[in-house]
N, C-alpha and C positions, 0 to 999 in steps of 0.2 A: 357783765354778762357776755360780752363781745369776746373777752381775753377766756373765759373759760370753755366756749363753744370752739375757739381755736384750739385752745390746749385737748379737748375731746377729739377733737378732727385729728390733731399730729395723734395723739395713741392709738389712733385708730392707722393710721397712716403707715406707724413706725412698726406693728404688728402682722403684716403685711406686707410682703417683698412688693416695692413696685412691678415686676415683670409676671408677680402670680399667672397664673391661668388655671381659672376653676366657670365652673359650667353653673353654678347657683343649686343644682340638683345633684342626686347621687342614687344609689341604690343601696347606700347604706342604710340599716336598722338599729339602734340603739347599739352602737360602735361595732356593730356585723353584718357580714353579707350571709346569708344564707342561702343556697343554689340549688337548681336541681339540675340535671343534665340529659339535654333529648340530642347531640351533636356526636358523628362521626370522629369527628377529631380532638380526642379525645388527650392527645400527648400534648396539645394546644392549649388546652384548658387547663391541665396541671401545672405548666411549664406556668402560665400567667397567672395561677395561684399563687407559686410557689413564687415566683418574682414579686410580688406583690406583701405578699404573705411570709417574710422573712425576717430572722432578727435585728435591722434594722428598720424595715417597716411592718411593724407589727402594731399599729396602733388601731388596725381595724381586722376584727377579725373574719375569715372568711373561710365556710366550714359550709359539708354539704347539709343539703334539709335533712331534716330527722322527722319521725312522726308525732314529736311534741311542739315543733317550732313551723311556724311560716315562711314560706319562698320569697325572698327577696326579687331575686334572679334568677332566670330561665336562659340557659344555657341551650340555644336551637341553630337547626339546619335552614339554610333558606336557598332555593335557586333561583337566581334572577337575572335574565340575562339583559333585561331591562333599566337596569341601573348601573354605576361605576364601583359602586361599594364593594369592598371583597368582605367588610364585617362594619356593624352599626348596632350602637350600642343604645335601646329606646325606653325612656319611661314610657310603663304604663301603668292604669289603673290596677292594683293588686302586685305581682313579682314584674318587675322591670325585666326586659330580655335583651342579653346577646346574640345577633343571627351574625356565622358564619355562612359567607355565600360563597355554597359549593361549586357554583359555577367559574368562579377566579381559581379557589382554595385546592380544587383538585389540579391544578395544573401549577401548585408552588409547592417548594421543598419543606420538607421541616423546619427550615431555620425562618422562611416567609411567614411561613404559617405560624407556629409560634408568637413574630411578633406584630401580628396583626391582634391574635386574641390579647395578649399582651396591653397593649394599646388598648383595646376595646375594653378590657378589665378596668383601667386608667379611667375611662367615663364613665363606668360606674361609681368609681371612686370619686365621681365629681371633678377630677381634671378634664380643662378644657385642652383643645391644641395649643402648641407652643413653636420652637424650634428645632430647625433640624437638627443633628447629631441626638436628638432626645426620642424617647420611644412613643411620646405623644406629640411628633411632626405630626402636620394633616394628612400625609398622604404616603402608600406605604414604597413606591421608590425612594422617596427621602428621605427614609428611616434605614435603607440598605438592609444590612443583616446584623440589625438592633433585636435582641430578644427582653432586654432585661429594661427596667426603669435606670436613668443616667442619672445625672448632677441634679440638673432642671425640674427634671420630672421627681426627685426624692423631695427636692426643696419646695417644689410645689404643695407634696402629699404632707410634708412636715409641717406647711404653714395654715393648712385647712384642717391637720390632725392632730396637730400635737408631735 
């Protein structure tokens, strides 16, 4: 009994990068995101589709809402000059949502901006932060002018996706 509860623990172990980083939730639906879009920045949110949403990570797909399908994800504006977050990515009950906070966002370039939504797509996807050089570092100095998911962050999505 001993020896086979071990041999379940290593396959469970060995399926599994030790260095993973996943959040335990997502905003995935039956292997899709389905979105709607209430957000100004609008080149932000393709650009972290399409990062996300490419032929090597395509194992989840992410397409907007239709009027046969349910909202995953809410794609919103938020100003808050209250907090340090430039973008936060939240379950909730019904579409989980993205707020870009337009109070950082308007005063970052396109390439910041980008990989903020970038990243915040990433916790939809159920990755949690990681390391720097990766587009899901915790914070967005330490990400530079990362727009696209790296090494870490593909290997991450690959271990939780397929």
């Amino acid at each position: 009994m001993c020896v086979s509860a071990v041999a379940l623990s290593l396959s469970f172990t060995a399926a599994t990068p030790a260095s993973a980083h996943f959040l335990g939730n997502d905003s995935v639906d039956d292997r899709e995101i389905r979105w709607e879009d209430s957000t100004q920045y609008d080149d932000a949110r393709k650009h972290a589709i399409n990062a996300w949403d490419n032929s090597t990570l395509n194992r989840i797909n992410i397409a907007p809402d239709a009027w046969n399908t349910i909202a995953d994800l809410e794609w919103r504006d938020s100003n808050r000059s209250d907090v340090t977050w430039d973008g936060l990515w939240k379950a909730r009950t019904g579409a989980d949502a993205i707020y870009l906070n337009t109070r950082y966002l308007k005063n970052y370039g396109k390439t910041k901006r980008r990989g903020v939504a970038t990243h915040e797509l990433g916790h939809a996807l159920g990755l949690a932060h990681s390391y720097r050089g990766q587009i899901m570092v915790n914070n967005t100095p330490d990400r530079g002018s990362l727009t696209t998911p790296q090494s870490h962050d593909k290997a991450d999505y690959h271990a939780l996706w397929g």
